[in-house]
N, C-alpha and C positions, 0 to 999 in steps of 0.2 A: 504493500500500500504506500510507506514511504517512497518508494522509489518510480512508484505510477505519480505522486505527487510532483518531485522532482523531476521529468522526465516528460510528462505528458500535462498537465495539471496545469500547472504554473505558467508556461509555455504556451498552452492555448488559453491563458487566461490575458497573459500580457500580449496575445497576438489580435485577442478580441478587443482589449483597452485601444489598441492602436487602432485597430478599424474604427470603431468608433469617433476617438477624437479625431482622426483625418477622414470621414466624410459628416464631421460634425462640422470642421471646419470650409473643406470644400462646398459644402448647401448653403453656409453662412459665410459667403464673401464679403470679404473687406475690401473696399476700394482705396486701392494704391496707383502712386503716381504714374509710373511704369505703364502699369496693365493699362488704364486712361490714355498716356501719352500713346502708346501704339495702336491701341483701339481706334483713337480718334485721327491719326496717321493712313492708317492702314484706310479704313473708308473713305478717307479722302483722296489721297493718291493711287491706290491700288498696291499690289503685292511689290511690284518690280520696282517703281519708284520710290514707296515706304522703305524696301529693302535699302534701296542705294541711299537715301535718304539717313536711314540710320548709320549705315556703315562709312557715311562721308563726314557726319555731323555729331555724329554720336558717343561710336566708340569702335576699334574696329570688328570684330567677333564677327566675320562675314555670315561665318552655317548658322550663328545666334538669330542673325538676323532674317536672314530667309527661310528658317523655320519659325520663329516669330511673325512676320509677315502675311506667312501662306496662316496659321495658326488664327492670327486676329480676324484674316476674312473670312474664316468660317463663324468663329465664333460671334464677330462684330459686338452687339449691345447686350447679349444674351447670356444670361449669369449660370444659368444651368448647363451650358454650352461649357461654361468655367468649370463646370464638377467634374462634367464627362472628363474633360481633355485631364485635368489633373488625373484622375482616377486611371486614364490608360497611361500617363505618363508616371505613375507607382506603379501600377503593373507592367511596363516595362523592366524599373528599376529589379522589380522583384525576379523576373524572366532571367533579367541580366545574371543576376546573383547564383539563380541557379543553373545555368550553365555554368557558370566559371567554377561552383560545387562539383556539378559532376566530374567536368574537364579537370580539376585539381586532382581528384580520387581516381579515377581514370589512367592519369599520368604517373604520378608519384607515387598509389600504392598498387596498382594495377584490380581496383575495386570497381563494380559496377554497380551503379546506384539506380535506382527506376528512378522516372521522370518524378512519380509524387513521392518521393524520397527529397529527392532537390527543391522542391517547389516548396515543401512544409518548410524544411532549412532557411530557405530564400525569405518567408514570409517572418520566423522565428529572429534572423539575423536582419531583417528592415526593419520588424517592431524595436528591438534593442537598440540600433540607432535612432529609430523617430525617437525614443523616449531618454535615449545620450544627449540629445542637442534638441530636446523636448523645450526649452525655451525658443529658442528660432522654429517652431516647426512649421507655421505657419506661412515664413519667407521660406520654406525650401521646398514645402510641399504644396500649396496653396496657392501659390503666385505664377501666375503663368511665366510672366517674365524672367522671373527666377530661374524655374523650371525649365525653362527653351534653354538654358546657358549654363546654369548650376550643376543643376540635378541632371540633366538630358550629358552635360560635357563628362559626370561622373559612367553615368549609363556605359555610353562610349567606351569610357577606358576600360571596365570591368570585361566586354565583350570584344577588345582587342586586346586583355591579356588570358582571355579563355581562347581565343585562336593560336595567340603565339604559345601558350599550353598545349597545345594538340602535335600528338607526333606524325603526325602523317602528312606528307607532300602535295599540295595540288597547285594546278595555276588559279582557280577559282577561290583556293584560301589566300592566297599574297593579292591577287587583285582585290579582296575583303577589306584586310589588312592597310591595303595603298589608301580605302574609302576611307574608312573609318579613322585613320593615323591625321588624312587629310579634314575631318570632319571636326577630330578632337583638337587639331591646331586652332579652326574657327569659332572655338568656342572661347572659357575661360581659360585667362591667359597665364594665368599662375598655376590652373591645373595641368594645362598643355605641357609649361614647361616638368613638372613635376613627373609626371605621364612619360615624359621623354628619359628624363632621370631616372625612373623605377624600371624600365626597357631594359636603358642599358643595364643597371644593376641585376636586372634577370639574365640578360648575358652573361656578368662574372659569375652567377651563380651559378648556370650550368654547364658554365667552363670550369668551378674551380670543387663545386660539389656534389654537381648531380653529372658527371660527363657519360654516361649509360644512357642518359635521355635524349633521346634523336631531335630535339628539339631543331626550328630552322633561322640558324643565325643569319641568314639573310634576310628573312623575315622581319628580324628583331632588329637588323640595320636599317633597311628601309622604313618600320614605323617609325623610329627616331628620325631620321630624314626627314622623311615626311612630313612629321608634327612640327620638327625645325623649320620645314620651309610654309608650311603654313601658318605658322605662326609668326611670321614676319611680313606675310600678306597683311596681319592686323597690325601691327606694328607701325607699317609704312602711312598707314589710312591717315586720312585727313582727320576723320572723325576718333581715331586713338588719339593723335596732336591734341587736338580739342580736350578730347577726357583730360589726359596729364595736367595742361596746364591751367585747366579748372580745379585739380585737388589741391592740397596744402604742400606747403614745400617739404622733401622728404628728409629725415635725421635719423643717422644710421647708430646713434644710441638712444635715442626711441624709438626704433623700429624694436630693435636688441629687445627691450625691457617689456615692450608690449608684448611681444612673440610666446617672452616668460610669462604673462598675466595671460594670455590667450590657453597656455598648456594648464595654467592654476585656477583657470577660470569654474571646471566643476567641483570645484573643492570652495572656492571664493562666492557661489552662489548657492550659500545652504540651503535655501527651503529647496532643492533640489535635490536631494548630495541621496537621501532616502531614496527618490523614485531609481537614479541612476545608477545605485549599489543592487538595486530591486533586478533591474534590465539585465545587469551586467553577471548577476549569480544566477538566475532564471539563467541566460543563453550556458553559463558555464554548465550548468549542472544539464540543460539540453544535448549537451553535446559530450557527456560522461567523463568530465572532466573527476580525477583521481587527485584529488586538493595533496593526498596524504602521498606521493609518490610519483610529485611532479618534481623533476628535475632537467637543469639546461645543460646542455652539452659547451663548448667554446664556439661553434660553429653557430649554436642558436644565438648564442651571444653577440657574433658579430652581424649574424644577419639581422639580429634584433636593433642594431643599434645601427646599422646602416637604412632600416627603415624610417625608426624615430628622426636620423638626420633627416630625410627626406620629407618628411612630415614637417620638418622644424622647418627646414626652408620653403615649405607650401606657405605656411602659419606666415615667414619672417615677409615674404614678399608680398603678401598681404598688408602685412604691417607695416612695410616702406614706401608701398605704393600709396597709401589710405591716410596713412599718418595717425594710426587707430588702430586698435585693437582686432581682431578678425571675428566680421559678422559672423553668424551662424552657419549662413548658405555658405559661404568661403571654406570652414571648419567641414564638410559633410565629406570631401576628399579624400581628406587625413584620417576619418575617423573611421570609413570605412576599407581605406588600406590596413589601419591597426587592427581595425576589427576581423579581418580576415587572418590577420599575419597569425593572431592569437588563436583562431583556430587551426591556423595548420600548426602551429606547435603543438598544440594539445592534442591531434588529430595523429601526427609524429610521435607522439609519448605512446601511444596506444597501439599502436601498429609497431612499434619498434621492442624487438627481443628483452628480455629483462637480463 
C-alpha cells in the first residue's frame, strides 16, 4: 500500500493539481501586452507583413515570429481560441518529453518502453516542473507569446536531442535535424545559444564515455552549425538592434550576482519552498528513486557539473542581457535540462550492477 502511495498515488494526484491549474488558467485569460500587440498587428497587416514587421522592429527570433503570426490569424479576438492553442502547445511539450524518454532508455540501456509508459512519465515530469517555477506558470504556459518562443524554443531542443539520441543512420533524420537546429536558432536567443553548448557537450560525452554508442557526430556538428548560423540571422535584424538598445545598460557584476539570486530564488521564495519539495519527492519516489543507496561515481560528477555550468550560463545571459534577474519563462530551459539530467542519474543507479 505504501508503495502504490509512493508510486502511483501521489503522482496522479500532482499530475491532476496541474491539469487543473493550467486549464484553470488557460479558460481564465489574462490580457497581456504581447498577446494584444500581435493580435492587433496580425489583423491589421496580415501574417507576412506582421511577420517582417516584428522581426525588423521588434526583436529578431524570425521562427518566433512566423509562428506567432500565422498563430494570431487564427486565433484573432477569440479567447477560447487562446485555450485550445495553449492546450496543444502543452501537449506538445508533453509528446516532446516522451520521446526523448523513450529515445534515452532505448539508447543507453537498451530498454523498450510502450508509448503509454513515456506518455504517463512525460505528463509526471511536466507536472513537476509547472509546479518548480509554479510562480511564473502563467507566463510560460498561458501566454501565447511566450509560448510561440519560450516554451515552443524548449519543445524544439528536447526533440532535436531525442534525434541526435537515436542510433540509427538516415538522410530523412539529418535533414530533421538541419529543420529543427534551424528552427531552434529562430527562437530564444539564450536558449539557442545554450542548445548549441549542450550538442557539443553530448559530443564529448560520447566520445569520452559512452564510445559503444553509434551515435552520428555529424549530426551533432551540423545542429551546432546550424543553431550558430541561425542565430545570427536574429542577431543581424534590425529589430534585435532595437531590442538591445531599449534595455538597460548591461554590468557584468550584476549580471554575476543576479544569476546567484536566480539559482536561490526557490529557497528565497518561501511560501513556495513546501509545494516544490512536494513536486520534487513525488517525481523522485515516481521514478524508484533508492534515497538509501544512491551514490555518484567521478564521471557523474563531472557530467553533473558540466550541466549546472551550462544552466548557469543560460540563467547568467539572461541576467546580462535584462539587467534582472531571470523571468520564469527564461528559467523553464535550465530546469528542464536538470530535470532530466536527475533522472538519468537515478535511472543509471538502477540499471547499473551493485
Amino acid at each position: 500500500m505504501k508503495q502504490k502511495l509512493f508510486k502511483y498515488f501521489l503522482p496522479a494526484a500532482m499530475v491532476a493539481g496541474f491539469l487543473c491549474f493550467f486549464f484553470y488558467d488557460a479558460l481564465h485569460y489574462i490580457t497581456n501586452l504581447d498577446d494584444s500587440f500581435n493580435d492587433e498587428y496580425v489583423s491589421n497587416l496580415g501574417v507576412v507583413e506582421a511577420a517582417k514587421l516584428f522581426f525588423s522592429n521588434i526583436n529578431g527570433r524570425w521562427f518566433s515570429h512566423i509562428i506567432t503570426a500565422i498563430a494570431f490569424h487564427f486565433l484573432k479576438h477569440n479567447y477560447a481560441y487562446y485555450a485550445v492553442y495553449v492546450t496543444g502547445m502543452m501537449l506538445l511539450f508533453v509528446a516532446s518529453i516522451s520521446v526523448l524518454h523513450k529515445t534515452y532508455l532505448k539508447t543507453f540501456f537498451s530498454q523498450e518502453v510502450s508509448v503509454l509508459q513515456s506518455v504517463l512519465f512525460a505528463f509526471v515530469f511536466t507536472a513537476t516542473l509547472y509546479f518548480l517555477l509554479f510562480v511564473g506558470r502563467q507566463e510560460i504556459w498561458a501566454w501565447v507569446s511566450s509560448a510561440n518562443n519560450h516554451l515552443l524554443s524548449v519543445v524544439l531542443c528536447v526533440l532535436l536531442f531525442a534525434l541526435l539520441l537515436q542510433q540509427n543512420k538516415s538522410g530523412f533524420k539529418t535533414i530533421a535535424v538541419f529543420l529543427l537546429a534551424a528552427a531552434i536558432g529562430g527562437l530564444n536567443e539564450v536558449n539557442a545559444s545554450c542548445c548549441a553548448l549542450s550538442v557539443v557537450g553530448l559530443f564529448f560525452l560520447q566520445q569520452f564515455y559512452y564510445p559503444q554508442l553509434k551515435l552520428s557526430k555529424l549530426n551533432m556538428i551540423l545542429a551546432a552549425l546550424i543553431i550558430i548560423t541561425s542565430l545570427s540571422v536574429n542577431v543581424i535584424s534590425g529589430g534585435y538592434e532595437s531590442r538591445m538598445n531599449s534595455l538597460p545598460n548591461f554590468t557584468l557584476p550584476q549580471s554575476i550576482k543576479n544569476t546567484v539570486h536566480t539559482f536561490a530564488l526557490p529557497v528565497m521564495q518561501y511560501k513556495f519552498i513546501v509545494l516544490r519539495l512536494f513536486a520534487l519527492l513525488t517525481f523522485l519516489f515516481f521514478i524508484d528513486t533508492d534515497f538509501s543507496n544512491l551514490k555518484f561515481t567521478k564521471q557523474d560528477i563531472k557530467i553533473a557539473c558540466a550541466v549546472l555550468a551550462i544552466v548557469a550560463v543560460s540563467f547568467f545571459l539572461h541576467c546580462y542581457i535584462l539587467s534582472d534577474i531571470v523571468p520564469t519563462r527564461g528559467e523553464i530551459w535550465g530546469y528542464t535540462l536538470l530535470l532530466f539530467v536527475l533522472y538519468s542519474f537515478i535511472t543509471k543507479q538502477k540499471t547499473s550492477p551493485n
